[in-house]
C-alpha positions in Angstrom: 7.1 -2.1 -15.4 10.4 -2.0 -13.8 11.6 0.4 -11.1 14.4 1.6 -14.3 11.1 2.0 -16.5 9.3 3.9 -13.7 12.2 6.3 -12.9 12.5 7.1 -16.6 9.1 7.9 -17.1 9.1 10.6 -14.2 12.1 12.0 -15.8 10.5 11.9 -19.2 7.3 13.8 -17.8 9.6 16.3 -15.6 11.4 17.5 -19.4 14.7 15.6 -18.2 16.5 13.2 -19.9 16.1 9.4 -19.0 18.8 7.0 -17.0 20.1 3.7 -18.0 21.0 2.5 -14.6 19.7 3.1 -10.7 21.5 6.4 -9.3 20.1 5.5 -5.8 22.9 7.3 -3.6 23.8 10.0 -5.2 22.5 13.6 -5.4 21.5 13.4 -9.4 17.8 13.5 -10.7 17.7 10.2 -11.1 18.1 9.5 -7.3 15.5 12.3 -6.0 13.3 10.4 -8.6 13.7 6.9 -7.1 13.4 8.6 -3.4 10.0 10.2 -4.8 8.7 7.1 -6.1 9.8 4.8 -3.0 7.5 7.2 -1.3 4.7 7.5 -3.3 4.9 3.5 -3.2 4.9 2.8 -0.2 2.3 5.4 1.2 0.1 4.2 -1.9 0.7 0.3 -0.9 -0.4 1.2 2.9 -3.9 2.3 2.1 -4.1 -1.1 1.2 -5.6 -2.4 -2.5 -7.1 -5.6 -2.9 -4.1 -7.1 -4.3 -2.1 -6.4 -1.4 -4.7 -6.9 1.6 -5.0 -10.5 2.7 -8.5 -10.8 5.1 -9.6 -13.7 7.3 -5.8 -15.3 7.9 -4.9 -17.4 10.8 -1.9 -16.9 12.9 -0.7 -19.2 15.9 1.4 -18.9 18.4 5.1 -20.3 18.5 6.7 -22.5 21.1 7.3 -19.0 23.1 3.4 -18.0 22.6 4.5 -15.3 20.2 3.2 -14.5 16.6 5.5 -13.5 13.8 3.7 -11.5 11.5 4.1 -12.5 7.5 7.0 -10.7 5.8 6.7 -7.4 4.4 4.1 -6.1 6.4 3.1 -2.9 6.4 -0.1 -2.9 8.9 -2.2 -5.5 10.8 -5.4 -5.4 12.3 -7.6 -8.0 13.7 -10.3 -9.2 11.2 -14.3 -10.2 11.5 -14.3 -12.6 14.7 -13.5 -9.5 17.2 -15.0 -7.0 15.0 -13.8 -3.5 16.6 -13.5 -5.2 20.1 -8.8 -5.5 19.9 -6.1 -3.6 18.6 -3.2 -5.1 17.0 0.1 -4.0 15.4 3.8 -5.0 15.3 6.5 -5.0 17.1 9.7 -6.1 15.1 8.5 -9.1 13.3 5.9 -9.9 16.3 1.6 -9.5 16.9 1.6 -7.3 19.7 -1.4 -6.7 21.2 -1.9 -3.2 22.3 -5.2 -4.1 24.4 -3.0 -6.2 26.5 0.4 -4.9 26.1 2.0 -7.8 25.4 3.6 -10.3 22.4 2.4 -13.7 24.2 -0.5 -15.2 22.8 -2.2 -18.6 23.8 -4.6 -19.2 21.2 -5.1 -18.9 16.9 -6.0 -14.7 15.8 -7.7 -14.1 12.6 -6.3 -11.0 10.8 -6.1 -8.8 8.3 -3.3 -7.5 6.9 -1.7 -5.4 4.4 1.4 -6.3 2.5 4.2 -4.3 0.8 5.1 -5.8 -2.3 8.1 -5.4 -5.0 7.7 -2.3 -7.2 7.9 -4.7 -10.2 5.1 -7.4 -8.4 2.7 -4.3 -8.4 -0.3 -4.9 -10.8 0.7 -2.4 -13.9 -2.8 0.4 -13.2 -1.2 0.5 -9.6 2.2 0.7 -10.8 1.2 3.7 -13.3 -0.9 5.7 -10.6 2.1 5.3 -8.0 4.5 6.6 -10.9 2.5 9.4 -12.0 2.1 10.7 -8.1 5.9 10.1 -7.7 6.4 12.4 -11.4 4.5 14.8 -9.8 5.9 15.3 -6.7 9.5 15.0 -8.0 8.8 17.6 -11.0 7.6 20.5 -8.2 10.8 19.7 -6.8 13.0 19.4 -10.1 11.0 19.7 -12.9 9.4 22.5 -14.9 6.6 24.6 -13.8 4.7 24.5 -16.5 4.7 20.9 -17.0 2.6 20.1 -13.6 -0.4 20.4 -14.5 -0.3 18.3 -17.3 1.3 15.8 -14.9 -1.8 15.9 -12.2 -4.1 15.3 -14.6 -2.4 12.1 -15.7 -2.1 11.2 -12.5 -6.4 11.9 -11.4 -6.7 9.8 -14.7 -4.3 7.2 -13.6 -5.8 7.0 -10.1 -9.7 6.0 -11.6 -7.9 3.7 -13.4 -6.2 2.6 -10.6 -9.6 2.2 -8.9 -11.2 0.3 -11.2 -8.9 -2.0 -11.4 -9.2 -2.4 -7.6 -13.4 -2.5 -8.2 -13.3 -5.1 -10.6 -10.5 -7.1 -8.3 -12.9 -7.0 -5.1 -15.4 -9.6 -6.1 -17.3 -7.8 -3.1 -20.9 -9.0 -2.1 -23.2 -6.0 -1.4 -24.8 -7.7 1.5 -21.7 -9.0 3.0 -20.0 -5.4 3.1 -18.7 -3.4 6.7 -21.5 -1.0 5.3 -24.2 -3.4 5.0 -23.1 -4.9 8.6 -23.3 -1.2 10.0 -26.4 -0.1 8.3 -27.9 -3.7 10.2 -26.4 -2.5 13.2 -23.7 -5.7 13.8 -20.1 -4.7 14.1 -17.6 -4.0 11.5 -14.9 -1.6 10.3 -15.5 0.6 7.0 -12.2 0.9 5.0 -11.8 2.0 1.9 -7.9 1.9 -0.5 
């Protein structure tokens, strides 16, 4: 689905007639419906999906001991070899480390981050759950009372869809789960899109 497509189904749902281009900035419907879904994408995208998460990568340091972080990053942490033990984030395009408070690193860190990705690179049961939560928002603001609930439930049906498409992505083994690690009492974070 394209943004175009996505815009016009939140119109669609909100009673209003469809666009044929991007209105982005102007005041029209069309706009306040791209704003809603640019919002609902990118706070859906930052829980972090299986499609977007990428676990157990291996950054080094530059000549100037720094550590760019991959593009379009929306959070980092650090993953299984220092368990709950650092704290990472960015700083510009840089690992800063906010045990040490400091962007200079002298040796390889295993992370895991989460990415942001194109609206139109977003696997289509994401896509529909982050559309439907973007008609709903935008039709409390422009839309038609009595249309919302209608719209919430599309969107709870959307979002198990969503889920299960996220379940059946994981591939996880039970016994190698943050759970599994906790409930042996070794260290490891529970997270959860």
């Amino acid at each position: 689905m394209t943004k175009l497509e996505a815009i016009n189904k939140i119109m669609r749902r909100a009673g209003l007639q469809p666009i044929r281009v991007l209105e982005t900035d102007t005041a029209s419907n069309g706009a306040e419906a791209e704003r809603c879904l640019d919002d609902a994408e990118l706070e859906m995208q930052s829980q972090g999906w299986n499609y977007n998460t990428y676990r157990d990568v291996t950054l080094s340091p530059d000549a100037m001991d720094n550590i760019t972080v991959p593009t379009g990053t929306i959070s980092i942490y650090p993953d299984s070899e220092y368990g709950e033990s650092k704290n990472f984030t960015t700083q510009g395009e840089k690992l800063y480390d906010t045990d040490e408070n400091t962007l200079l690193f002298t040796a390889d860190v295993t992370v895991r981050y989460i990415q942001r990705w194109h609206f139109d690179c977003i696997p289509f049961p994401v896509q529909d759950y982050i559309t439907l939560v973007a008609a709903s928002r935008f039709n409390e603001k422009r839309g038609t009372s009595r249309l919302q609930s209608g719209i919430d439930t599309t969107a709870a049906v959307a979002r198990v869809r969503a889920m299960q498409y996220n379940n059946k992505q994981a591939g996880t083994n039970v016994l190698n789960t943050a759970h599994s690690r906790r409930f042996r009492g070794e260290r490891g974070e529970v997270s959860s899109p």
